[in-house]
TORDOPA-579534 format. One record per residue (C-alpha): x, y, z. Coordinates in nm, 3 decimals. Layout:
<pts>
<pt X="X" Y="Y" Z="Z"/>
...
</pts>
This chain:
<pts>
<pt X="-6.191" Y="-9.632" Z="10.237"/>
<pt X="-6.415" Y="-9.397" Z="10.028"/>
<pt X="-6.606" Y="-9.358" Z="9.707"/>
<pt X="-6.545" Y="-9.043" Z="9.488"/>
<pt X="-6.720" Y="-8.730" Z="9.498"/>
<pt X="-6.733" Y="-8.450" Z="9.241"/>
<pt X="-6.616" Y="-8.152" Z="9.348"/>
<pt X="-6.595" Y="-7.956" Z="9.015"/>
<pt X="-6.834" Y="-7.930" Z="8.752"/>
<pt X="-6.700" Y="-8.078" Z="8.401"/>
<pt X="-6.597" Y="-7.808" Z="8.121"/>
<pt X="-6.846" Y="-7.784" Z="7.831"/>
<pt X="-6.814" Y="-7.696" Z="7.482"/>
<pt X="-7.105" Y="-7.645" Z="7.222"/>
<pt X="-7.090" Y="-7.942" Z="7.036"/>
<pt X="-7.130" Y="-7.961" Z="6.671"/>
<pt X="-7.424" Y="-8.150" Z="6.518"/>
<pt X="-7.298" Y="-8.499" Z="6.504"/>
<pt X="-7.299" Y="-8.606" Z="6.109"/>
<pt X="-7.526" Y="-8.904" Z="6.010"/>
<pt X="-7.663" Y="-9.023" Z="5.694"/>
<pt X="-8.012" Y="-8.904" Z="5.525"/>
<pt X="-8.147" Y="-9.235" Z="5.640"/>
<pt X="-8.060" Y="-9.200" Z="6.016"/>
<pt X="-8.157" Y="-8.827" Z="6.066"/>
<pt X="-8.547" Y="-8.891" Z="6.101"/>
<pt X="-8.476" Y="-9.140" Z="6.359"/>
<pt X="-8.227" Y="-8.953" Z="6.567"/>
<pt X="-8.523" Y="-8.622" Z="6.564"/>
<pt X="-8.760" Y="-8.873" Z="6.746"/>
<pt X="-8.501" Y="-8.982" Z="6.977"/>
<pt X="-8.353" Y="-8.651" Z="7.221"/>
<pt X="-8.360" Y="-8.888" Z="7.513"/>
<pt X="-8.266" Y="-8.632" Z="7.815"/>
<pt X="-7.966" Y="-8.722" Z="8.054"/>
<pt X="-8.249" Y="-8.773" Z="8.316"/>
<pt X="-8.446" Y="-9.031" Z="8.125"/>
<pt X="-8.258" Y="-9.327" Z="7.979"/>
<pt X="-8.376" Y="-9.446" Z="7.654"/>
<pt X="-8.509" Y="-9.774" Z="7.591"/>
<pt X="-8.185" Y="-9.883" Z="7.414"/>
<pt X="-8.013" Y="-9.881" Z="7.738"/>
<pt X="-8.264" Y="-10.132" Z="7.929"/>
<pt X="-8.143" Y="-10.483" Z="7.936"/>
<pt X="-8.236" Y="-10.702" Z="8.166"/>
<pt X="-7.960" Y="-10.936" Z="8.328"/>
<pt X="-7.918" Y="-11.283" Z="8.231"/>
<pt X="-7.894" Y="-11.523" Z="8.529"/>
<pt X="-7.947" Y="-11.857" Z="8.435"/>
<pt X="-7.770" Y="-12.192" Z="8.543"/>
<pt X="-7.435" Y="-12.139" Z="8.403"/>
<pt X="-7.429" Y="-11.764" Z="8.571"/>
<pt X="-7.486" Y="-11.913" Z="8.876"/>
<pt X="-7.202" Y="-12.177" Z="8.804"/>
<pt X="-6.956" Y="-11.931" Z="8.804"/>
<pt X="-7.047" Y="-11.712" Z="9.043"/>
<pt X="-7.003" Y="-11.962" Z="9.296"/>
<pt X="-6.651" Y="-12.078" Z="9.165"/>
<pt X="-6.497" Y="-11.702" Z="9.188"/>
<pt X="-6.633" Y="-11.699" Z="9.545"/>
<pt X="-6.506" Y="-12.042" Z="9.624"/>
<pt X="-6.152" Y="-11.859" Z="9.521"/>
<pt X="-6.215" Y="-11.519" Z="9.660"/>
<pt X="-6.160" Y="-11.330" Z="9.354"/>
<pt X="-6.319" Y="-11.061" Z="9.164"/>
<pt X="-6.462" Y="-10.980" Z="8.843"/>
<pt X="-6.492" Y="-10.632" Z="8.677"/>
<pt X="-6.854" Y="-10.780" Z="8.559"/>
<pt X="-6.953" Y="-10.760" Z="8.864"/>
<pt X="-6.783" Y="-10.442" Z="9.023"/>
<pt X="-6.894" Y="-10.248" Z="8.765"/>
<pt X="-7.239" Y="-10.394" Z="8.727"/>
<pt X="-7.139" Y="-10.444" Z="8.351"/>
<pt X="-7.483" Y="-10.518" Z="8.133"/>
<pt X="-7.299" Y="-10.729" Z="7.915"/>
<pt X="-7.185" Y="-11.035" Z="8.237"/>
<pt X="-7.466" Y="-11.276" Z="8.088"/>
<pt X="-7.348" Y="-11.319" Z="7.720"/>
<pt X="-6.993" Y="-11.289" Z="7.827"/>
<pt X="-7.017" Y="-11.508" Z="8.068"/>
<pt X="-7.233" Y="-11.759" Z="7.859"/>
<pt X="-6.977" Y="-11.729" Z="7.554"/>
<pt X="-6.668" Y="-11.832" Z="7.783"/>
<pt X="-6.538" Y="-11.501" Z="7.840"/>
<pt X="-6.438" Y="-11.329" Z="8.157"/>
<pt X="-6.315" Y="-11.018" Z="8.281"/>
<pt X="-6.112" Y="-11.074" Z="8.637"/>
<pt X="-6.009" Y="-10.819" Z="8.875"/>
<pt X="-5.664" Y="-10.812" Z="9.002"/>
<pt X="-5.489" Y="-10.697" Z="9.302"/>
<pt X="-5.812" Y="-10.670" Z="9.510"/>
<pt X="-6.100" Y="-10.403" Z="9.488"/>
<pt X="-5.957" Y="-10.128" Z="9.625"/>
<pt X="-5.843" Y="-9.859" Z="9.402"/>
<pt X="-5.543" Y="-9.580" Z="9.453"/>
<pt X="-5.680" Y="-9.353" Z="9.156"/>
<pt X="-6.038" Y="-9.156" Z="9.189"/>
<pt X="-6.134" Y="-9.130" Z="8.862"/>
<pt X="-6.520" Y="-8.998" Z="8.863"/>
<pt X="-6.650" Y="-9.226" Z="8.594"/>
<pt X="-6.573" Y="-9.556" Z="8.798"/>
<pt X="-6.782" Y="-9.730" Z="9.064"/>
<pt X="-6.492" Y="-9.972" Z="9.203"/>
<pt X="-6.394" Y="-9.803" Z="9.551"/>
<pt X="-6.118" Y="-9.578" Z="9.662"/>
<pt X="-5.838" Y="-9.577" Z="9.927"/>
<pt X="-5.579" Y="-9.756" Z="10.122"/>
<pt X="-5.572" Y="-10.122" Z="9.943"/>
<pt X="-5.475" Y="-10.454" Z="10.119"/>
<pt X="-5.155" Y="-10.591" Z="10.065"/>
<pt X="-5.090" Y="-10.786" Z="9.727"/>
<pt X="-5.194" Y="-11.116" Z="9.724"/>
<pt X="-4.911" Y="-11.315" Z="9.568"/>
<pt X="-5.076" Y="-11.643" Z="9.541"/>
<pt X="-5.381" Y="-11.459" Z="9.325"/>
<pt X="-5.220" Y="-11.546" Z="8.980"/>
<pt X="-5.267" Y="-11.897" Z="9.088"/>
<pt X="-5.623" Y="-11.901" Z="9.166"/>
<pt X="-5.702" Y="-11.726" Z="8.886"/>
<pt X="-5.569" Y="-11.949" Z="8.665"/>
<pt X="-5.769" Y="-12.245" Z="8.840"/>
<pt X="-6.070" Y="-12.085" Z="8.802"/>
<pt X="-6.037" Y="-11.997" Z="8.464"/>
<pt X="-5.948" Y="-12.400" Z="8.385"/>
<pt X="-6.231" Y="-12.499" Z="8.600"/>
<pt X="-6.448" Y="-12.253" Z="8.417"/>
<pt X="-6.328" Y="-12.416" Z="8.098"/>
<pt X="-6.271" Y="-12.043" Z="7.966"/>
<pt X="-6.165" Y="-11.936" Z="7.568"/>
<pt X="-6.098" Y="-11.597" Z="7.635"/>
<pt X="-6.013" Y="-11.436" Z="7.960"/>
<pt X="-5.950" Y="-11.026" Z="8.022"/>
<pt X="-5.703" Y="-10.959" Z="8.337"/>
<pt X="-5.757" Y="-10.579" Z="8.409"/>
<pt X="-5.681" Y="-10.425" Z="8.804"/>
<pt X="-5.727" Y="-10.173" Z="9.007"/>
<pt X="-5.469" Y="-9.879" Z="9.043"/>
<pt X="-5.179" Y="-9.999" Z="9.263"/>
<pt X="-4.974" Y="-9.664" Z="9.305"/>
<pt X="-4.830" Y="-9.805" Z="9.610"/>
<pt X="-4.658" Y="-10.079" Z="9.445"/>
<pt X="-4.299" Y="-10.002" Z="9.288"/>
<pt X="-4.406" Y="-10.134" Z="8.965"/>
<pt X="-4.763" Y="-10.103" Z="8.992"/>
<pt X="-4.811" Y="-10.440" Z="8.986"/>
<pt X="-4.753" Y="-10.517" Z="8.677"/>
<pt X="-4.615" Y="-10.865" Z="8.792"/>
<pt X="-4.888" Y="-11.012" Z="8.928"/>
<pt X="-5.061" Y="-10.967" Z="8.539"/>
<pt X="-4.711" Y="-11.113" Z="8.444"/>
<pt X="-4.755" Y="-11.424" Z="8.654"/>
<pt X="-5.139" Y="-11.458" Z="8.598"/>
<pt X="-5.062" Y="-11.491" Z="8.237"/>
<pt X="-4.792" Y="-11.747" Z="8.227"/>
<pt X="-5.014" Y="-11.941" Z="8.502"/>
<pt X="-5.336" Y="-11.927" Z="8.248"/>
<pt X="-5.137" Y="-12.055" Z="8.010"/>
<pt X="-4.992" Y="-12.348" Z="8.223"/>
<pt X="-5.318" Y="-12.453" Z="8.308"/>
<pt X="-5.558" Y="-12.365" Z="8.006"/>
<pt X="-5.388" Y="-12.436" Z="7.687"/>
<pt X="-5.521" Y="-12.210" Z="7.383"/>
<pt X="-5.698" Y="-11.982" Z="7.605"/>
<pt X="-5.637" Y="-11.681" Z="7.445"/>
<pt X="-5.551" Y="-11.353" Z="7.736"/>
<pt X="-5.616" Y="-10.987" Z="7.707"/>
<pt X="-5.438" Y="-10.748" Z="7.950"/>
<pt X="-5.647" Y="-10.459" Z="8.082"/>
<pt X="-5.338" Y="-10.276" Z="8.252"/>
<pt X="-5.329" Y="-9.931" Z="8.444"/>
<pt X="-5.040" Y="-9.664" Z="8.291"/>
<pt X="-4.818" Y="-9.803" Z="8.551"/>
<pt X="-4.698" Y="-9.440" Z="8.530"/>
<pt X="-4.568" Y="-9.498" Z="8.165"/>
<pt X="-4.233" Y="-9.653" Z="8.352"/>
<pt X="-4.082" Y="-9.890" Z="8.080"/>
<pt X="-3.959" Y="-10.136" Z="8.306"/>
<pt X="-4.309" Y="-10.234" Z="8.464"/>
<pt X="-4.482" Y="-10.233" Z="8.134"/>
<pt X="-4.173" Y="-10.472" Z="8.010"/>
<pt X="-4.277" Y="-10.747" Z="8.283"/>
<pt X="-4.595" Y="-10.781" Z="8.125"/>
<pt X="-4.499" Y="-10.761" Z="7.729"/>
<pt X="-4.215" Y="-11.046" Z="7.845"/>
<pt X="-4.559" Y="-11.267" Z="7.858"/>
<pt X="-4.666" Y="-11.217" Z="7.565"/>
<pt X="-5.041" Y="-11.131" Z="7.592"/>
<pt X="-5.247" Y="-11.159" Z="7.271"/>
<pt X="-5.410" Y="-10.803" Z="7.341"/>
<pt X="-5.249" Y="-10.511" Z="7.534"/>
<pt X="-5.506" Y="-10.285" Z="7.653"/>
<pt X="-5.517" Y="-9.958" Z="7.777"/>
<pt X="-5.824" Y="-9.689" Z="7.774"/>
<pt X="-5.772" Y="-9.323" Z="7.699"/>
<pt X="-6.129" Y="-9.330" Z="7.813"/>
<pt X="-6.213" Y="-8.995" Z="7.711"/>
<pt X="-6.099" Y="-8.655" Z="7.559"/>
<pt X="-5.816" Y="-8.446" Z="7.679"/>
<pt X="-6.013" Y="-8.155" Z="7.750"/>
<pt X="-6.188" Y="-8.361" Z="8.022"/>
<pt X="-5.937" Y="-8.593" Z="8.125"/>
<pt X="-5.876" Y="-8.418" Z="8.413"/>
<pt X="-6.236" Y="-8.443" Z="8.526"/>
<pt X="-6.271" Y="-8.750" Z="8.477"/>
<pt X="-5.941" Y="-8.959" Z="8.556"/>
<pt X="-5.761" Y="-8.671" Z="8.763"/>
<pt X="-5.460" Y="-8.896" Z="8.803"/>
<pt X="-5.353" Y="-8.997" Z="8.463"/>
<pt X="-5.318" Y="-8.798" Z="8.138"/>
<pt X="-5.419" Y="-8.820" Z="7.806"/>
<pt X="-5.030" Y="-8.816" Z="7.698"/>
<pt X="-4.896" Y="-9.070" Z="7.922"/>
<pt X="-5.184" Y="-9.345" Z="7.800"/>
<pt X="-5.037" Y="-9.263" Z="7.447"/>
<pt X="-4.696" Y="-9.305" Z="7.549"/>
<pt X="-4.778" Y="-9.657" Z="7.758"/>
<pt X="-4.968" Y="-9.805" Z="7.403"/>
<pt X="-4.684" Y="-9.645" Z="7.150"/>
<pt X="-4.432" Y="-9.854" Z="7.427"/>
<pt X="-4.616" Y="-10.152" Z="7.445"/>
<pt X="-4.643" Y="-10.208" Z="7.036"/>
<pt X="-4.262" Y="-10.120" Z="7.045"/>
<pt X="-4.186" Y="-10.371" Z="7.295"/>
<pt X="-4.400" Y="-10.690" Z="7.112"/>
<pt X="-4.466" Y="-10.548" Z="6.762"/>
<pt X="-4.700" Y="-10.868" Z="6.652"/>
<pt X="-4.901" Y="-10.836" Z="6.960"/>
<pt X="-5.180" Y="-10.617" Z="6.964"/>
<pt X="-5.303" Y="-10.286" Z="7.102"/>
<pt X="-5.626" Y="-10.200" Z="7.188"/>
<pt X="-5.775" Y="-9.899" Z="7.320"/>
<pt X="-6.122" Y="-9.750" Z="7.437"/>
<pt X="-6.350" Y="-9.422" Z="7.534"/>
<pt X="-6.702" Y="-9.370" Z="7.655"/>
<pt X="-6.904" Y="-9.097" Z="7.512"/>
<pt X="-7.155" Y="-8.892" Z="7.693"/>
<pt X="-6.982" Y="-8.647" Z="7.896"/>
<pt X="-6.986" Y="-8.319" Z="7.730"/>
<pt X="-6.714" Y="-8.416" Z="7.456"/>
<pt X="-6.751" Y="-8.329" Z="7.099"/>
<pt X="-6.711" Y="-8.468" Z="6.782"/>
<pt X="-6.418" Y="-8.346" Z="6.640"/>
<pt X="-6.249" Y="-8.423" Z="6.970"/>
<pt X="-6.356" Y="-8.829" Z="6.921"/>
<pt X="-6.237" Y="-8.835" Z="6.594"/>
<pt X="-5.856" Y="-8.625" Z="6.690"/>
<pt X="-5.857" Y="-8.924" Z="6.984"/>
<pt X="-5.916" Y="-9.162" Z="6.662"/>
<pt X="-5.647" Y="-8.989" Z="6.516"/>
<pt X="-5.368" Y="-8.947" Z="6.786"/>
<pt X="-5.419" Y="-9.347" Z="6.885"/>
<pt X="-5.349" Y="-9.444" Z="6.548"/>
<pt X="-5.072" Y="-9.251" Z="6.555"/>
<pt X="-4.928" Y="-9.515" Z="6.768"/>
<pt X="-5.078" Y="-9.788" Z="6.568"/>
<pt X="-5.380" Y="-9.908" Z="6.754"/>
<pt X="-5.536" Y="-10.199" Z="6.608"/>
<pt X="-5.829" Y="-10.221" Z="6.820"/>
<pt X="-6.095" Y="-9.954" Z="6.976"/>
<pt X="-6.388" Y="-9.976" Z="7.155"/>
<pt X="-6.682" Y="-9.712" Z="7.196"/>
<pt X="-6.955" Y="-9.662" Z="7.444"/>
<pt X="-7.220" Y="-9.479" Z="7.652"/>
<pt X="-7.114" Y="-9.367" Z="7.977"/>
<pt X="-7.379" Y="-9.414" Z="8.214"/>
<pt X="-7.335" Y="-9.261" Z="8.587"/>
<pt X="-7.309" Y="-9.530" Z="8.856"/>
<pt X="-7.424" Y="-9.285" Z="9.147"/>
<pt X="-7.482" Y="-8.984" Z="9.201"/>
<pt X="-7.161" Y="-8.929" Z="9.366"/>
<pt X="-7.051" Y="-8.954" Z="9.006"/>
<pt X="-6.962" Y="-8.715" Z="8.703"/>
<pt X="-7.340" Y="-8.673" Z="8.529"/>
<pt X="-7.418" Y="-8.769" Z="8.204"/>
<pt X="-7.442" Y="-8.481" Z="7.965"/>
<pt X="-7.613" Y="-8.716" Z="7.673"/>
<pt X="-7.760" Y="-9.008" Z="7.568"/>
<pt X="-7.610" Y="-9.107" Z="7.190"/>
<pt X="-7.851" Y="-9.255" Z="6.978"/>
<pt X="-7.714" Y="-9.618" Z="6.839"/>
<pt X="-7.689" Y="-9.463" Z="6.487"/>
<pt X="-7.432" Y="-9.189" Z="6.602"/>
<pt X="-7.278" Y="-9.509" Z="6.724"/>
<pt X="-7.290" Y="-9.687" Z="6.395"/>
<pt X="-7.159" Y="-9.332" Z="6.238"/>
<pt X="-6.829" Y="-9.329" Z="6.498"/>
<pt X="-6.705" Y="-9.648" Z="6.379"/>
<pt X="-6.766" Y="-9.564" Z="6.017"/>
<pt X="-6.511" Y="-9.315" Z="6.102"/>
<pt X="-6.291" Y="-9.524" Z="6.309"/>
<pt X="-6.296" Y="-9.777" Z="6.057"/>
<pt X="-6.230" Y="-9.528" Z="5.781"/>
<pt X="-5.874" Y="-9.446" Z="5.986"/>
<pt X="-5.746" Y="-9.781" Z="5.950"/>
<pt X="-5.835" Y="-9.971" Z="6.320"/>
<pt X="-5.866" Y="-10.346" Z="6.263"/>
<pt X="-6.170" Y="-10.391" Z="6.460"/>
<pt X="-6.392" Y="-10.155" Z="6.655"/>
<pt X="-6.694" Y="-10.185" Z="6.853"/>
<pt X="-6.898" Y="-9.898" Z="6.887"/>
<pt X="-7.283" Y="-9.971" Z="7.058"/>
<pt X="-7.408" Y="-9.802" Z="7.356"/>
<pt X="-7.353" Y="-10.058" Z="7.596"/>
<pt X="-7.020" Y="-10.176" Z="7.472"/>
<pt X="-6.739" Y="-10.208" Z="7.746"/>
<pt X="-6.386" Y="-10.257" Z="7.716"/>
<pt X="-6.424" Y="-10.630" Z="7.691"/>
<pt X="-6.746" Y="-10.677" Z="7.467"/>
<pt X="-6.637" Y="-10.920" Z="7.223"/>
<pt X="-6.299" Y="-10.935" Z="7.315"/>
<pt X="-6.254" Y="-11.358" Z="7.217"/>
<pt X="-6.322" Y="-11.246" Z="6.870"/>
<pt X="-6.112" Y="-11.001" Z="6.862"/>
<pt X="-5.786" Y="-11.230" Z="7.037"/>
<pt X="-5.856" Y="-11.473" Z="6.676"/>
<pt X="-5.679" Y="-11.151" Z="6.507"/>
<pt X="-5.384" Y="-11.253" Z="6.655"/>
<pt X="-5.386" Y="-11.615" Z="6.529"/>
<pt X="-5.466" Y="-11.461" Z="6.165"/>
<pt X="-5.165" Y="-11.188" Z="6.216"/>
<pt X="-4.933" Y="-11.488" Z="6.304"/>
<pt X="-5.047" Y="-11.753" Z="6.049"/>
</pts>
């Protein structure tokens, strides 16, 4: 087992002033927060009240994980309080070293084939509306494991009618038939992050490509054309802003409907750095843009994640099928 460590530095470009209304320019000249200080935007203080502590205990009762928690996501409280959760698959062991991510890296445990199961008991006992399966890389599995997110969803939906189910999945290595085991049940949302520009993809996800996310989202609207597709990037680490909005551009190429922007924030130091803090209007201003280019829903906030409002987003499924 180990955790990643940077060995090269991350390419920069001189990035263009980012474009804001009259009205937000005087606030973004008071705010040049520094990559060393983080601005006061970016403090929240966890929520652990009664119900947190509810749940906790049931996913250790089942000895599963949450991506809340593994990635120390600032958002667990008011997910977690609005019947949303984000589960971990396939343990907490990763095959993939991308620098951005703090869950760990090396040789995983075998798969767990009785995990789909438990998940779906928790997420009944938990009484949940909205539940996000995502996993950890599982390159040593001939189809990535793209089964056990098969199984988990068909057991959810034994167990908790009209929970609605979003699919975090990994590129699987863009191979059709593993993607296909998943589409075949019929997730409301099919998610998969480009995470961040091509010009630093290889920096920061060294084993995927910018290309090969495309091709797994442009496959997956193919395979269930009313489903949905969603998509998401952080911000932060040296990219610019005409390379945002040509990542705009090339996923609604393959007809995105949903993306999600937000700060990248280094969880140690082991890490790639932060190269800037985006003030929330620049935020507001990226999903003008977005928005502009046709994407159904975006959320764009510095400490949106992947799954930040993802139950309201699933109800765009019901309206797409009335």
């Amino acid at each position: 087992m180990q955790t990643n460590v940077i060995i090269d530095p991350v390419p920069q470009e001189t990035a263009a002033p980012f474009p804001v209304r009259e009205g937000r320019r005087a606030r973004l000249a008071q705010a040049e927060p520094t990559p060393g200080r983080r601005p006061e935007w970016l403090r929240v203080k966890l929520s652990q009240g009664p119900e947190y502590w509810r749940l906790k205990s049931l996913m250790r009762a089942q000895t599963l994980h949450t991506v809340c928690e593994e990635a120390f996501c600032p958002n667990l409280g008011e997910c977690w309080s609005r019947g949303t959760a984000t589960f971990l698959l396939m343990g907490d062991i990763c095959t993939r070293s991308c620098r951005f991510c703090n869950v760990k890296t090396g040789k995983p445990l075998p798969l767990d084939e009785d995990e789909p199961r438990r998940v779906a008991e928790s997420v009944a006992a938990m009484n949940l509306r909205h539940v996000v399966l995502t996993s950890v890389d599982r390159d040593d599995q001939p189809d990535g494991g793209a089964h056990i997110f098969a199984n988990a969803i068909r057991e959810i939906r034994a167990r908790q009618p009209g929970c609605t189910i979003e699919v975090l999945i990994p590129d699987f290595k863009a191979d059709p038939a593993a993607l296909k085991l998943v589409m075949d049940a019929r997730p409301e949302i099919l998610n998969h992050n480009v995470e961040t520009v091509p010009r630093l993809s290889r920096w920061v996800r060294p084993q995927a490509r910018h290309e090969r996310s495309l091709a797994v989202l442009r496959m997956a609207r193919d395979m269930n054309p009313a489903g949905l597709t969603k998509s998401g990037m952080m911000v932060g680490l040296g990219e610019t802003w005409e390379e945002i909005l040509q990542v705009m551009d090339d996923l609604r190429a393959v007809d995105v409907d949903i993306l999600t922007i937000g700060q990248y924030l280094q969880p140690s130091k082991n890490h790639l750095p932060i190269q800037r803090y985006y003030h929330p209007d620049e935020f507001v201003t990226l999903k003008e843009e977005a928005m502009r280019r046709g994407f159904t829903w975006v959320e764009s906030a510095p400490l949106v994640r992947s799954s930040y409002h993802a139950d309201g987003q699933a109800r765009l499924f019901d309206k797409a099928t009335e």
